[in-house]
C-alpha positions as a Markdown table, in Angstrom:
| # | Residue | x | y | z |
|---|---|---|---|---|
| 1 | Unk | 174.4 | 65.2 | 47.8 |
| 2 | Unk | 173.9 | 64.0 | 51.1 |
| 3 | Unk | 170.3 | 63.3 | 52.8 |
| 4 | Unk | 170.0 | 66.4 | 54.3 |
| 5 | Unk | 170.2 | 68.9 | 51.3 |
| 6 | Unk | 167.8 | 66.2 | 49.3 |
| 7 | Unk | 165.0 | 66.8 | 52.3 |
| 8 | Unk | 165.7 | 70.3 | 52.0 |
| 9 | Unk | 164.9 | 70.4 | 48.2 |
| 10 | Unk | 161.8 | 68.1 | 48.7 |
| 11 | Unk | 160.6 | 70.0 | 51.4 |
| 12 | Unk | 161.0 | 73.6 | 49.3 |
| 13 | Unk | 159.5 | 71.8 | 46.1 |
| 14 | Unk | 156.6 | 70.5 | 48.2 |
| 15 | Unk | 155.9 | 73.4 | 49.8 |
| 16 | Unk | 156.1 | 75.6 | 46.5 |
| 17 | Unk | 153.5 | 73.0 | 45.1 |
| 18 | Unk | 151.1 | 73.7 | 47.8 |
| 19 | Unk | 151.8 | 77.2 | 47.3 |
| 20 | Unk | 150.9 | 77.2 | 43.3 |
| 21 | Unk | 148.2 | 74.6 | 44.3 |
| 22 | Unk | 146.5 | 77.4 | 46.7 |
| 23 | Unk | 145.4 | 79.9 | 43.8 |
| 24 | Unk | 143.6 | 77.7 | 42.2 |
| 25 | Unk | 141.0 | 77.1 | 44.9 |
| 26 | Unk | 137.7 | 79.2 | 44.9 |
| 27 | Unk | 134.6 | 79.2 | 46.7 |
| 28 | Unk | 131.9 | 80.8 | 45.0 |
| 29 | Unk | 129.8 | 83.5 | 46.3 |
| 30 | Unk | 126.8 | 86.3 | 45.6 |
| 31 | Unk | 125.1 | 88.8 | 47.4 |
| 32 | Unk | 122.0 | 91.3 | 47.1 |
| 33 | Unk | 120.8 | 93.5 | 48.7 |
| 34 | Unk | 117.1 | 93.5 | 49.9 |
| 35 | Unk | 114.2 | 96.3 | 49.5 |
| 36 | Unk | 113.1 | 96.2 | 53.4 |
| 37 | Unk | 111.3 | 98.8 | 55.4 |
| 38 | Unk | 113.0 | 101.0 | 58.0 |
| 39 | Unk | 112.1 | 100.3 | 61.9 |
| 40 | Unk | 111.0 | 103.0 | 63.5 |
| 41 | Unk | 110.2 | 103.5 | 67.5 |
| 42 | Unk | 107.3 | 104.2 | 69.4 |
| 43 | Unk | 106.5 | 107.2 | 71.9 |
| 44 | Unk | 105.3 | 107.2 | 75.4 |
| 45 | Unk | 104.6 | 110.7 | 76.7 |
| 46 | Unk | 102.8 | 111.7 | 79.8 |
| 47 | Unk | 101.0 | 115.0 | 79.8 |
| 48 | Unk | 99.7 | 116.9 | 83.2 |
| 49 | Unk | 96.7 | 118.6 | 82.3 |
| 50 | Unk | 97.7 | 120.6 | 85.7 |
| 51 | Unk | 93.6 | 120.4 | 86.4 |
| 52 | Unk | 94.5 | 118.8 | 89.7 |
| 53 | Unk | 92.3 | 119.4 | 92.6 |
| 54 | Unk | 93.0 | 119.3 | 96.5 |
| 55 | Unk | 88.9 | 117.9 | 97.9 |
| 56 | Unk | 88.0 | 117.3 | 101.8 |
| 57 | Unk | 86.4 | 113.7 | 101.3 |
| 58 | Unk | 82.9 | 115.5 | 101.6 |
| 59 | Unk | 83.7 | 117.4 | 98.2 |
| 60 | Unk | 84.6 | 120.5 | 100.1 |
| 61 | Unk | 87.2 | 122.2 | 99.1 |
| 62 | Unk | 90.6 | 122.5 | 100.8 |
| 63 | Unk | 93.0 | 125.2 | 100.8 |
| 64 | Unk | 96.9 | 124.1 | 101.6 |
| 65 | Unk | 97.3 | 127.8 | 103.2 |
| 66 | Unk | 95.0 | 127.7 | 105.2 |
| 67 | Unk | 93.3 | 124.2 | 106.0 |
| 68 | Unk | 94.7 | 122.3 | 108.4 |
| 69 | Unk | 94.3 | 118.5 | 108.7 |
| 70 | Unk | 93.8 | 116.7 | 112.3 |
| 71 | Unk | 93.4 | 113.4 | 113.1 |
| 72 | Unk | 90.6 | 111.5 | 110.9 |
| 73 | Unk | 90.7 | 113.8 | 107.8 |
| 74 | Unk | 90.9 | 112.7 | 104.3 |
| 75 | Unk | 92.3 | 114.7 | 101.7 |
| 76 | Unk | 91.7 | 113.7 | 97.8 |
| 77 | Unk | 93.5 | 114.7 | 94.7 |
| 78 | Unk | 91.9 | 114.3 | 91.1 |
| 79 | Unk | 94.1 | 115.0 | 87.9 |
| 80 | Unk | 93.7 | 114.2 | 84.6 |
| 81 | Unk | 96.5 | 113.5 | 82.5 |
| 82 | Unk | 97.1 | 113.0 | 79.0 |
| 83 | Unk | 99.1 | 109.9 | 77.7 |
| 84 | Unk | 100.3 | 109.5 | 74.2 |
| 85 | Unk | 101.1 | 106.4 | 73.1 |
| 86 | Unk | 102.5 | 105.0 | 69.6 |
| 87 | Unk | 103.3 | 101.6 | 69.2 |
| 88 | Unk | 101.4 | 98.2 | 69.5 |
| 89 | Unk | 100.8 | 96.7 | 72.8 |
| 90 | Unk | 102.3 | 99.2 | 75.1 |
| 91 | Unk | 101.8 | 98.4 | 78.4 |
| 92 | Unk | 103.2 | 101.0 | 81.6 |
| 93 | Unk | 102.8 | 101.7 | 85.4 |
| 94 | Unk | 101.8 | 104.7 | 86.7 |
| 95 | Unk | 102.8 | 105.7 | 89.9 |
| 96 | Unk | 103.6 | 108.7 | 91.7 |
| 97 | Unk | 106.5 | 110.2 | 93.6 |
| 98 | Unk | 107.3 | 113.9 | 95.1 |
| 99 | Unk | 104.7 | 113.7 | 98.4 |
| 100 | Unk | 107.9 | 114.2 | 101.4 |
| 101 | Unk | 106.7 | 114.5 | 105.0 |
| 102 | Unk | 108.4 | 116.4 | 107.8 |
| 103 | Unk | 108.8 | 114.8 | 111.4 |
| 104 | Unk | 106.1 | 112.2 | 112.1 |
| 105 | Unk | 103.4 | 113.3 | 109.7 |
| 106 | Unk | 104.4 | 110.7 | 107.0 |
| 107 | Unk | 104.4 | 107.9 | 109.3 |
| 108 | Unk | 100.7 | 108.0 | 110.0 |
| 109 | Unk | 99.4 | 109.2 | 106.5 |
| 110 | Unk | 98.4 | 106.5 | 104.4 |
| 111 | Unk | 98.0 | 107.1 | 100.4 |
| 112 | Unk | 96.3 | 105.2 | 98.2 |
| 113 | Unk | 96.1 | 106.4 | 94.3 |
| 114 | Unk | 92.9 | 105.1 | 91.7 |
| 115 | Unk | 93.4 | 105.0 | 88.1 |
| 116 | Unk | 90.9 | 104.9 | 85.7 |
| 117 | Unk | 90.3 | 105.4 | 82.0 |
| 118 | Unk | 87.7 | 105.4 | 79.1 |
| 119 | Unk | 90.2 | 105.3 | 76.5 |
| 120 | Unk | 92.5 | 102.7 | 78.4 |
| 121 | Unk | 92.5 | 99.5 | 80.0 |
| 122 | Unk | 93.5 | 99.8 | 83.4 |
| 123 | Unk | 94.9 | 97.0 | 85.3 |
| 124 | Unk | 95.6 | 98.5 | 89.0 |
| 125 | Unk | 98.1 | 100.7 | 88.4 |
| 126 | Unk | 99.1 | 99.2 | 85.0 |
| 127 | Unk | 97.5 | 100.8 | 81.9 |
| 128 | Unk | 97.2 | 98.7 | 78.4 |
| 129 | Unk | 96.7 | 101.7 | 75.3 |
| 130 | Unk | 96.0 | 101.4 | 71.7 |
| 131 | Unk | 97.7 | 103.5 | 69.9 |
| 132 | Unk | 96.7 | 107.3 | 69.7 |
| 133 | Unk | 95.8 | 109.2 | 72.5 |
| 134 | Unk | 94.3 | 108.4 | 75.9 |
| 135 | Unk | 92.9 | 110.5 | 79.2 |
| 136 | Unk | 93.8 | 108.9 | 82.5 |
| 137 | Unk | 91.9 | 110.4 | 85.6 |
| 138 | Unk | 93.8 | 109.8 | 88.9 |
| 139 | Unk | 92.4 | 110.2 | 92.1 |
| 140 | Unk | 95.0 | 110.5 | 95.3 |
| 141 | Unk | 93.6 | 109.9 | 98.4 |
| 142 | Unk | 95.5 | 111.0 | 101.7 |
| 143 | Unk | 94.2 | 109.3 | 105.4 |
| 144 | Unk | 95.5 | 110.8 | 108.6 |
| 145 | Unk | 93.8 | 108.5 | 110.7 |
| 146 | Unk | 91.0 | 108.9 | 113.8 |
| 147 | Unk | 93.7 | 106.7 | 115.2 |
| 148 | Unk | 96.7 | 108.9 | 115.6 |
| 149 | Unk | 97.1 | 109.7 | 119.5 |
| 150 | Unk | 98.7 | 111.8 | 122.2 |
| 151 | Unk | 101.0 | 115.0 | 119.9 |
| 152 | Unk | 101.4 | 112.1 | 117.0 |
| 153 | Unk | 101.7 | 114.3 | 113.5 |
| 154 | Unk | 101.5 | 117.3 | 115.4 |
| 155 | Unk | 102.8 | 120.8 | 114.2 |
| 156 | Unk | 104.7 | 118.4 | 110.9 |
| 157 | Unk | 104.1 | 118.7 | 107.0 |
| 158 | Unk | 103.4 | 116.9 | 104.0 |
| 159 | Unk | 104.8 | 118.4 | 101.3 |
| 160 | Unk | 102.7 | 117.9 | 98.2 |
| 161 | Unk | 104.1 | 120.8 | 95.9 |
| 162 | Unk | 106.5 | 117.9 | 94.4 |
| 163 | Unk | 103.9 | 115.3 | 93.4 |
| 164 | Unk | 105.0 | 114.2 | 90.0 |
| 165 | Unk | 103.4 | 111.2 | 87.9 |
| 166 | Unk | 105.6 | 108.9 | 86.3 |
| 167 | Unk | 104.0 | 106.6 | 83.4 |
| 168 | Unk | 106.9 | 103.2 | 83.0 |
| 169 | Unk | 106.6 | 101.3 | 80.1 |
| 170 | Unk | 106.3 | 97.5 | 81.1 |
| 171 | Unk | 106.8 | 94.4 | 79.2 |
């Protein structure tokens, strides 16, 4: 036989011995499976309480229809709302959107919003809550300034059928 087709043998005889050789390896192994508790999520719900009031800042009371604001009026809103939160540590911001001038009112309004709470702690705008349920009292408070001259503001809106509050949790 010549040198080639005796490599060839010893190569196929080698290679079957690996082969045989490879069955007989194990690794051992075992697994269980654990009694553990399901996870479940917290809520964070915000609740109008659509007790909102429209106040002159002397506690008068101002009508949308049929109060007009000039130059040095100020305008507060007080709502209560109702926050429900289940889960340790939940944190959020409130803030509020929806208040849309039209032509240059909305330039010279300033608005500043206040948010307090018995049953929260409240950070600026940040409320901390324990779980359960907690009352939030906002307060809104719309400047045209003394300052505004000449037709500044005139004969525009501020639209403030849209004002929504929006409670974002925070880490």
């Amino acid at each position: 036989m010549n040198k080639l087709v005796k490599g060839a043998i010893a190569g196929a005889a080698g290679i079957a011995l690996l082969l045989g050789g490879a069955g007989t390896f194990a690794l051992w192994n075992s697994s269980a499976t654990l009694s553990a508790p399901s996870i479940s999520a917290g809520t964070l719900a915000l609740t109008s309480n659509n007790n909102g009031v429209w106040k002159k800042l002397d506690g008068s009371a101002w009508t949308a229809a049929t109060d007009k604001i000039i130059p040095g009026t100020t305008l507060v809103y007080t709502q209560t709302l109702t926050v429900n939160a289940v889960g340790n540590g939940l944190k959020a911001d409130l803030t509020y959107s929806g208040m849309t001038g039209s032509g240059a009112l909305d330039t010279y309004i300033t608005k500043t919003l206040e948010v307090t709470s018995a049953t929260a702690t409240v950070t600026g705008s940040t409320l901390s809550f324990t779980p359960g349920t907690s009352t939030v009292n906002v307060k809104l408070t719309v400047v045209f300034p003394s300052t505004v001259t000449g037709t500044q503001g005139q004969s525009a809106q501020l639209d403030l059928s849209a004002l929504t509050f929006t409670l974002t949790q925070t880490p």
